[in-house]
N, C-alpha and C positions, 0 to 999 in steps of 0.2 A: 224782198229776199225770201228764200222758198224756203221754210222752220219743218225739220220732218217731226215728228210727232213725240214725244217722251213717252216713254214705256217705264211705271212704276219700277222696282224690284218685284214688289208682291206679286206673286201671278194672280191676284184674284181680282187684279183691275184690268185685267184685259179680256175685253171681251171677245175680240176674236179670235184668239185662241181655245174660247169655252169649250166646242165638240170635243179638240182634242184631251184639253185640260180633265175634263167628265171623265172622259176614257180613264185617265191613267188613275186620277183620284177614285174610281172605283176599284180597281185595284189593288192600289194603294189601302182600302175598306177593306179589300179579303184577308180573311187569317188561309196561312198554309197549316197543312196537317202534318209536314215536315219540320221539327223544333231543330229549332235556332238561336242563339242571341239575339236582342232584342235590336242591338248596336249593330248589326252585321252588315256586308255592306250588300248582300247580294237576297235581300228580301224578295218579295212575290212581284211587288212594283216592279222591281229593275231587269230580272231574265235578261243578262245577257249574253252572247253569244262567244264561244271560241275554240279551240281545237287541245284533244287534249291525247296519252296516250296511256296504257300500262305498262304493268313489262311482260308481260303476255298482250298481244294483240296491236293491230297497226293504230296509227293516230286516226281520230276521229272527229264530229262536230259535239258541239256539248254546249250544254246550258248549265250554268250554277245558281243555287240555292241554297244558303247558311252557309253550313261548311261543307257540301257536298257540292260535287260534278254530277248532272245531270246525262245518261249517256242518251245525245240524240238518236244515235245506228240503232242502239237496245230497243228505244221505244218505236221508232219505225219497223224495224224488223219484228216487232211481236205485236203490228198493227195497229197501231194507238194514234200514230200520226195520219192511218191513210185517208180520212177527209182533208187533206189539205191541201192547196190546190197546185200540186206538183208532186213530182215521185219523191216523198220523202224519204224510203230506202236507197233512193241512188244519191241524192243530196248530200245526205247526211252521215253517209259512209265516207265520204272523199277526207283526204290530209290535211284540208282547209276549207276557208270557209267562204273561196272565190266564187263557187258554183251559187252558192245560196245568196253572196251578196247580188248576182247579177242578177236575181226574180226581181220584179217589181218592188215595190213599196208593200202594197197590199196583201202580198206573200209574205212580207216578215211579218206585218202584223197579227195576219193568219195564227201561224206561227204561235207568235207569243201568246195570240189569245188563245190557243190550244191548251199549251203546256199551262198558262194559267187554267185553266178548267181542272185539266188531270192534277196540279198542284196545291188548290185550293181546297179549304174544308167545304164540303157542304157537293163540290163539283162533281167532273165524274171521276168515280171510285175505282177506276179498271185499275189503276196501278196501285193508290192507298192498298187491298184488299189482297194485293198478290204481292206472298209475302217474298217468293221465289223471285219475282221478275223485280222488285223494289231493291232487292241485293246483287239484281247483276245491272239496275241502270244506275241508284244511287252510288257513287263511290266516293269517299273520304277522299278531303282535297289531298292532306298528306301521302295521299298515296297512290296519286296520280304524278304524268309529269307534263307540265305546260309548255303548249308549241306558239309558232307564231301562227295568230288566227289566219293571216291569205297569206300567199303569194302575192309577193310586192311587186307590180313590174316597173311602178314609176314611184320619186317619191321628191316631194320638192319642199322647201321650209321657206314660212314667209318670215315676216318681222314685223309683225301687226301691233305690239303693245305700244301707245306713244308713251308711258311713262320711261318704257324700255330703251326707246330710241333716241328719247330725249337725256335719258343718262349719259348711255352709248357718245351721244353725240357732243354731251357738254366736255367732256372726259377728252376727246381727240379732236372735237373744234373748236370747242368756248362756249358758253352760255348763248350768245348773239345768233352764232348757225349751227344748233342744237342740230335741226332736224333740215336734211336736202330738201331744195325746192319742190320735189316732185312727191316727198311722203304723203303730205295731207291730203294728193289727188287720186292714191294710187295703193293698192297691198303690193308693197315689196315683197320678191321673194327669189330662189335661186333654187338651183335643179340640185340635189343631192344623191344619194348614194343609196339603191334600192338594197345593195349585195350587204351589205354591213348593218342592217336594221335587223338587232335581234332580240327576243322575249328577254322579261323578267329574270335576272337569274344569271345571266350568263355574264360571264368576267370578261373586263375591257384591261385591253393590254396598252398600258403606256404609250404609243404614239414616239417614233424618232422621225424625223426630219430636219429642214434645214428651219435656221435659226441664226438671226442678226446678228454679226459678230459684234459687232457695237452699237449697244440702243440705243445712243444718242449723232452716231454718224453711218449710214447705209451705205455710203462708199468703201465703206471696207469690207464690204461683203459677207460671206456664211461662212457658216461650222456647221457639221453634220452633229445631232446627240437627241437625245429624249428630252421630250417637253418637260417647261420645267416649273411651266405658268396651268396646268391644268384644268378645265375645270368642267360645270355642267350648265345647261340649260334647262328649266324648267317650262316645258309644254306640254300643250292638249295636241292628239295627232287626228285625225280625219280620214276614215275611210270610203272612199267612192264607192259605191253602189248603183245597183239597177241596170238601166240599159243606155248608158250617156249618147248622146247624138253622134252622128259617125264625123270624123274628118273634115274640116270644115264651117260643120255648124258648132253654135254656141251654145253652151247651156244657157237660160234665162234666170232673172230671180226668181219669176214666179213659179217656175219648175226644180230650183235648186236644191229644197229639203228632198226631191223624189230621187235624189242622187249622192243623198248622204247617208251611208249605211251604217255607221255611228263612231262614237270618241272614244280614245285608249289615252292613258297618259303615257306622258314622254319625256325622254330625257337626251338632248342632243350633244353629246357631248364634246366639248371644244379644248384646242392647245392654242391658247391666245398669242404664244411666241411664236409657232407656228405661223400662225392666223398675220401676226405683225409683218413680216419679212414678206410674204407669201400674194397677200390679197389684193393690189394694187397691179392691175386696172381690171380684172375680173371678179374678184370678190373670192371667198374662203376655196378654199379646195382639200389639200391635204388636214388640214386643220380639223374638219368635219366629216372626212370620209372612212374615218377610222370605226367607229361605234356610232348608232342611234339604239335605246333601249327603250323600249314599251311594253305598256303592262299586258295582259295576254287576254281579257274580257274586251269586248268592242261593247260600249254602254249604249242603245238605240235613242235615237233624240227622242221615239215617244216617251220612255224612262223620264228624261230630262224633260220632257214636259209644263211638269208643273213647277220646275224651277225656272222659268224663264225668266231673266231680270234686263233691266235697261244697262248697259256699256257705261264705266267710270268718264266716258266722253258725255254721256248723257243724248247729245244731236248729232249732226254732222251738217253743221250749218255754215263753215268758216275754214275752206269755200265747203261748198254742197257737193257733193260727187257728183261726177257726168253721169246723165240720167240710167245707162244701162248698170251703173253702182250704189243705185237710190235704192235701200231697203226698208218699203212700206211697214217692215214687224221689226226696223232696224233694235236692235238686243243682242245679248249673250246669254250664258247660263249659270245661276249661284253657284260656282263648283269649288268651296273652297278649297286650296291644294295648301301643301306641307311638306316639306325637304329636311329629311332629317340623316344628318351624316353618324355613322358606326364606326368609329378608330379600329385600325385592328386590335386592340385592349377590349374593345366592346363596348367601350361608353358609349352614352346615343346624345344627340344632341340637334333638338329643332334648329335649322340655321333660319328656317325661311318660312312667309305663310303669306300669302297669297291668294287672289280668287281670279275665273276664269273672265267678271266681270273688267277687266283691265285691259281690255280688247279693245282699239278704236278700227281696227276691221275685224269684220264679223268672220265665221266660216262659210255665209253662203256667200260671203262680199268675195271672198277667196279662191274659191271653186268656179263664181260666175267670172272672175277676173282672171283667169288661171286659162279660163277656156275663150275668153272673147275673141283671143285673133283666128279662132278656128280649130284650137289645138282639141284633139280626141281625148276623151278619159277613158279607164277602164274599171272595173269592180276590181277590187283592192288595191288601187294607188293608192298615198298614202300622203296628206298632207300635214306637214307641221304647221302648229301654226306662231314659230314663233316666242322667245322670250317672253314670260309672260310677267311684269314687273308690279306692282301697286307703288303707290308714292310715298312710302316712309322704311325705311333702313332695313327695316325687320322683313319687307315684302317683298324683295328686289327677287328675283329668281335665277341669279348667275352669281358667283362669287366674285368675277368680274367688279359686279357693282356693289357686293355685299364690302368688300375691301377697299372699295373707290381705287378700282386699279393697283392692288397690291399695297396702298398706303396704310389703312386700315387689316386691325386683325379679326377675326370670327373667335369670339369666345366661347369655349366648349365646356360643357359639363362636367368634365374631370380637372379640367385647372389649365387642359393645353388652349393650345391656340392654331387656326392655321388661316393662311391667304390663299393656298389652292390648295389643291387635292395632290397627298400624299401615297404612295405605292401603300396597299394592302387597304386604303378607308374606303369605305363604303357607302351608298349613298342610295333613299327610299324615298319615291315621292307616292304622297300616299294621296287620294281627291275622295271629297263626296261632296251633297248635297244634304242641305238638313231642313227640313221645316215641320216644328210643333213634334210629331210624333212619328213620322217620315223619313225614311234616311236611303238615299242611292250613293252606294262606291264602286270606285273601278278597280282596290285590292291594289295589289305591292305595285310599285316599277322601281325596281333592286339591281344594282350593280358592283362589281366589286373592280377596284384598281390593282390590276397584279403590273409588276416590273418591266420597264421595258426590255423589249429580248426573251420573255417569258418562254413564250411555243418558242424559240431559235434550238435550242438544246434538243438532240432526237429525243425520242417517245422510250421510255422504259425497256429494256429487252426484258423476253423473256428468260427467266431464271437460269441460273446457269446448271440446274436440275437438272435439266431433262437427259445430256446424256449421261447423265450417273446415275439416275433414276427414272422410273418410267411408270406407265399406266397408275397413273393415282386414281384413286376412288375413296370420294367421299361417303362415311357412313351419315347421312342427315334427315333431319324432320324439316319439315319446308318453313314449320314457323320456329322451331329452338332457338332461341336467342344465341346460344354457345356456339351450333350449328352456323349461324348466319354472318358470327365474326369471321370464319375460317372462311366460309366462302368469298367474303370481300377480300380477305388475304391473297386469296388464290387467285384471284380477277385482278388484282393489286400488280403481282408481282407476274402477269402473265404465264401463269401456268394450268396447260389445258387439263382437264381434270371430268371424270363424270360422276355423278349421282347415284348412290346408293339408298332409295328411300327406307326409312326406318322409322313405323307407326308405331306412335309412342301412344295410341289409344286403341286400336283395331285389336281385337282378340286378346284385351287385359296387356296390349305392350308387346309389339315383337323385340322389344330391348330386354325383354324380359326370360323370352327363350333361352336352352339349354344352350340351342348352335350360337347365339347369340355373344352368348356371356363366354362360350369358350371360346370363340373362333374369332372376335371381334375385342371386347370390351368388359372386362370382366366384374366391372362399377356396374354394368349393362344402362349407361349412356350414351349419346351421343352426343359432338361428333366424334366420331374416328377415322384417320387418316390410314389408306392402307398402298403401299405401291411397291413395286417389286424396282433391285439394283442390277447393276449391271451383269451379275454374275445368277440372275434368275432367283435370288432369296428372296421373298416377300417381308414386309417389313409391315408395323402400325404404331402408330402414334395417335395419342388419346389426350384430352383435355386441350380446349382449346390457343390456350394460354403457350402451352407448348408445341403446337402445330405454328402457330404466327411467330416465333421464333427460330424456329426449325425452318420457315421458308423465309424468313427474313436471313438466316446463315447461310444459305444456298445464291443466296442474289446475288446480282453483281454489285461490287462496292460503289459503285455509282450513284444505285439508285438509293435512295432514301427507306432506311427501315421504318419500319412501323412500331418495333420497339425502339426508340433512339439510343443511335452505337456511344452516346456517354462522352464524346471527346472533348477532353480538357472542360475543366470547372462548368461553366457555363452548359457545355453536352449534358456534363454528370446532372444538373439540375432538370436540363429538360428531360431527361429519360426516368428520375426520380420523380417529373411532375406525369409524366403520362402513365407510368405502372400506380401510381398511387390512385389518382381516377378510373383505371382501370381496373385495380382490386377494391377501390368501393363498391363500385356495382357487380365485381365478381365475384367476391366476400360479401358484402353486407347488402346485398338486394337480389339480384339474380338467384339465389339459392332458395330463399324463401319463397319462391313464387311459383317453383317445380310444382310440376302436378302432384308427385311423388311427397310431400312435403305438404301440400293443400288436401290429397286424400286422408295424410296422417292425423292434420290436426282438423280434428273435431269441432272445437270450441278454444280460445284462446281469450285472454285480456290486452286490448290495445294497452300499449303503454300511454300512447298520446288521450285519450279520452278513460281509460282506465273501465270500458264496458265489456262486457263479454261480448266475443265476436266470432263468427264460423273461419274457415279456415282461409278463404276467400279474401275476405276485409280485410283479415290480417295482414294479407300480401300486402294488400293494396295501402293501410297504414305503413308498412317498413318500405314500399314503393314510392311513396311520398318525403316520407324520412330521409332517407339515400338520394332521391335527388334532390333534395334540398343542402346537401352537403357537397354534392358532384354540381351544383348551379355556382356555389361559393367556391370552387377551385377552380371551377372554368374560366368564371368572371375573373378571377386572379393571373390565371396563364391565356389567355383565348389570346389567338389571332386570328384569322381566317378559320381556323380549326379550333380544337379546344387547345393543343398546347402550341402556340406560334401559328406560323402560317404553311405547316406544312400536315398531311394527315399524320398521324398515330394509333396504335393500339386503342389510345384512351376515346379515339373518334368510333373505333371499332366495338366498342363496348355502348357508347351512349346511343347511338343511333336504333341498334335495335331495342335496348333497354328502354327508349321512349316508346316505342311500338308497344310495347308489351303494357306499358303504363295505359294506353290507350285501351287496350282492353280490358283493362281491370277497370276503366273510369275514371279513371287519374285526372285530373283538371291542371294543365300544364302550360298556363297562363303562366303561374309563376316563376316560371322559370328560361324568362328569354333567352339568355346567354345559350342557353341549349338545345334550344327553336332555333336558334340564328345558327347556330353549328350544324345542325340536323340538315338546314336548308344546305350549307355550304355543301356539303357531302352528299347529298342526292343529285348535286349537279354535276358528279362523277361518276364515270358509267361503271368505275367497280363496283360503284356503293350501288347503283338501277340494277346490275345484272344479277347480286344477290339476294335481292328483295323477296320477301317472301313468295308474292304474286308470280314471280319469273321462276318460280322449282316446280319440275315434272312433277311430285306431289303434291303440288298445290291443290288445296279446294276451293269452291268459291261458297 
């Protein structure tokens, strides 16, 4: 009998891998001259690859580093990439990252070994030095917004874990025929749904369909309703690269890694009622074609390099795979993964942990088996690979198995409990790889569960303003915090409006002008709301607090205030939680931190350290103060948003107030519940189109 060879875990017993291993572990030796955390997941070793965009400017290719976006367009366009051996200005301009996965192998490594050079201490300096060109390619993850790295044209999911399939199996055959005749010869897998595979971030909507009228007899046939058995999968996806064989021909093992352009995590999401009624004699369909989420970096196997370890199978001896499925470096990768679900309360709760070692087919067993009958690949297919399970309770990676089928509850960090996924929970698989002082991640894959029927309800009209009112213009500064609420209000409630910039620094403050003060603002603040009524009177409204009520009056009663309209006890509570959040930071933080207020004070004493401090620090102590009191009222009301699951004023206040925090230096680690909100709200294009970066007086 033919014994394929056992691959330690450690990579430092495998000698055939050395060249590569060398490679990456010098890398892994360089310090970057871009500071970071030490724990991050996107170190000098790992560069990897995805598409990202502002709110000025089209999406792009990009590489991350700590907590910045690397912009690839910037650095080719200002010639830094052009030894490499392709047009990296035309490459790395495009919306995805289809163009660049189709070069060779030897092109991405190009590639990385560049941007290692220009990112490294000690490398070359062209960009460290230019302090100009370093502020328009680095940019803050925050404040970017993450696309899907290609165009997907194909995308197929296997079922390679055997610990997974032997769960699966035990659960609906019996312990005796856990696993079909045909698993141990063969990666299972089935053709999925390219059109519904979306980044990190974006909200999955409940799933209806048909559904067993009775789960113990099929002949009584369906009911039409939303699933009610929900849940996720936990996977690594696979993206195709280079130039695969045309139609026909196969890919080989030995050529298989030249056609793997690197791993995103995944999360396939399933409605197992669905999936029950549905899957018999062709396997899932509606069950699965609603959402797949993936994280937005593509991690390149060189990265994963020096994590290579041998498969919880260990061989593949019993039986041996027919020879075109014999993998001479048969292994996987240490990748440990983590599934941690967010209630809409905001508790967090690890459900699951897992490693990518639990593979008993590999991804090149996958790719070479995907293509043997002759089928064509292209750069950015996209393969799942499948449930990825460990063998003890806590590793299982479906809720499916975490509950043994619903029998079993998942115990959460706040005292609930759940068997699937409930409308508004939330759900992050977070992976890396750890060894000694080493660390590669792929970063969030986040999702949220809205209602089924969510989008069914039309889209918000625009305000019923507009014929009673007309030509609105905003007085604004592109970064005012008080400015930036209005402007989400006004994107909120669809009302077209334009920009009146007002330099709150240029010549000592045009807020500060005679015309200013008269004719606008007589505080000489900003914003000020100015618009003429039906009968040609011009009108202004000042202070922002009172502009987002004023258009919240105007709306239709339909749509959802921003101040909440208070109805009956319950209303009264939530509209009392969101002005109270929002006069924290409108009262007791946002004021202190005026320029106006920072030129005054000279020298102050913190109260917190009780040191004398310039006028600056001091912001930045009562910026810290304040949201540490706005973290404890969130965590109290948060749903999706800070109060419940719908936006508010109080969302409108913290979003840009964390911006501001950033500038000052504010370290806002401590305060998740309002990271987690921040995120929710940036995935709304009111809250993208207000962003500072998106205003005609933006600077860079």
């Amino acid at each position: 009998m033919l014994r394929l060879a056992r691959l330690p875990c450690s990579p430092v017993a495998l000698p055939r891998f050395a060249p590569a291993r060398a490679r990456c572990l010098a890398s892994q030796s360089q310090r970057c001259w871009v500071e970071h955390k030490p724990e991050t997941d996107f170190p000098l070793a790992n560069l990897p690859f995805g598409v990202f965009s502002c709110a000025k400017g089209d999406a792009r290719c990009a590489t991350a580093i700590g907590d910045s976006v690397v912009d690839l367009a910037a650095l080719a366009n200002a010639g830094l990439l052009s030894g490499l051996p392709f047009d990296a200005r035309a490459v790395f301009q495009r919306p995805t990252l289809n163009t660049f996965m189709s070069l060779p192998r030897p092109a991405w490594r190009a590639a990385r070994a560049r941007l290692t050079d220009l990112l490294s201490s000690g490398g070359d300096g062209s960009l460290e030095k230019d302090s100009e060109l370093r502020r328009a390619v680095l940019r803050p993850m925050t404040e970017v917004t993450m696309h899907l790295p290609a165009e997907i044209g194909d995308y197929t999911d296997f079922y390679s874990s055997r610990e997974h399939a032997t769960n699966v199996g035990i659960m609906f055959r019996g312990k005796d025929n856990a696993l079909q005749p045909n698993w141990l010869h063969l990666p299972v897998g089935y053709h999925g749904r390219a059109s519904s595979v979306v980044v990190s971030g974006t909200p999955i909507v409940r799933p209806r369909g048909q559904l067993q009228a009775d789960n113990d007899d099929p002949s009584r046939g369906s009911v039409f309703g939303p699933s009610k058995l929900l849940d996720m999968e936990l996977e690594i996806g696979m993206f195709v690269g280079g130039q695969p064989p045309p139609l026909g021909k196969p890919i080989t093992m030995e050529n298989a890694e030249d056609y793997i352009f690197g791993l995103v995590l995944m999360n396939d999401w399933s409605a197992r009622d669905i999936q029950k009624w549905e899957y018999v004699p062709l396997g899932p369909f509606g069950a699965k074609n609603f959402g797949t989420t993936i994280s937005p970096w593509v991690v390149t196997l060189d990265a994963l390099e020096p994590f290579r370890c041998q498969t919880s199978a260990g061989v593949q001896d019993d039986p041996v795979p027919l020879e075109y499925l014999r993998d001479p470096q048969y292994g996987s990768y240490d990748i440990n993964l983590e599934v941690d679900l967010i209630t809409p309360e905001g508790s967090t709760t690890t459900i699951a942990k897992s490693n990518f070692r639990h593979m008993y087919w590999n991804v090149k067993q996958q790719l070479v088996h995907h293509s043997v009958t002759g089928c064509n690949m292209r750069p950015g297919d996209l393969l799942g690979s499948g449930t990825i399970s460990g063998t003890s309770t806590g590793s299982y990676g479906s809720m499916l198995e975490l509950t043994w089928r619903g029998r079993d509850e998942i115990k959460l960090s706040d005292g609930g409990v759940r068997k699937f996924l409930r409308d508004h929970d939330a759900l992050n698989i977070r992976g890396w790889c750890a060894e000694g002082g080493s660390r590669i991640g792929f970063g969030d894959c986040a999702g949220q569960i809205l209602p089924a029927g969510a989008y069914d309800a039309a889209a918000p009209q625009p305000a019923a303003a507009s014929p009673a009112f007309r030509s609105f213009e905003l007085h604004s500064y592109w970064r005012s915090s008080c400015s930036w609420r209005v402007r989400i209000a006004l994107a909120y409630h669809g009302i077209d409006f334009s920009v009146k910039p007002v330099h709150l620094l240029k010549g000592g403050g045009e807020q500060l002008t005679d015309s200013f003060k008269t004719g606008v603002n007589p505080m000489a603040q900003v914003p000020a709301l100015t618009f003429a009524d039906g009968d040609g009177h011009s009108h202004t409204i000042t202070q922002s607090m009172a502009i987002i009520e004023f258009l919240d009056a105007l709306a239709s009663p339909s749509t959802p205030a921003l101040v909440p309209r208070g109805d009956g006890p319950l209303g009264a509570l939530q509209r009392a939680r969101a002005l109270e959040i929002a006069e924290v930071i409108g009262s007791g933080i946002q004021p202190l931190q005026n320029l106006s207020i920072m030129q005054s004070v000279k020298s102050a004493v913190d109260p917190d350290s009780g040191s004398e401090v310039d006028g600056k620090a001091f912001a930045a102590s009562r910026i810290r103060r304040g949201l540490a009191a706005v973290e404890r009222l969130a965590a109290a009301s948060a749903g999706r948003f800070a109060v419940g699951n719908e936006v508010t004023v109080a969302d409108l206040c913290i979003v840009p107030q964390l911006y501001s925090a950033r500038r000052f230096g504010v370290e806002l680690s401590e305060y998740p519940t309002l990271l987690r909100i921040e995120a929710a709200c940036e995935a709304l294009p009111c809250f993208r189109a207000a962003r500072p970066d998106a205003q005609p007086d933006a600077e860079q």
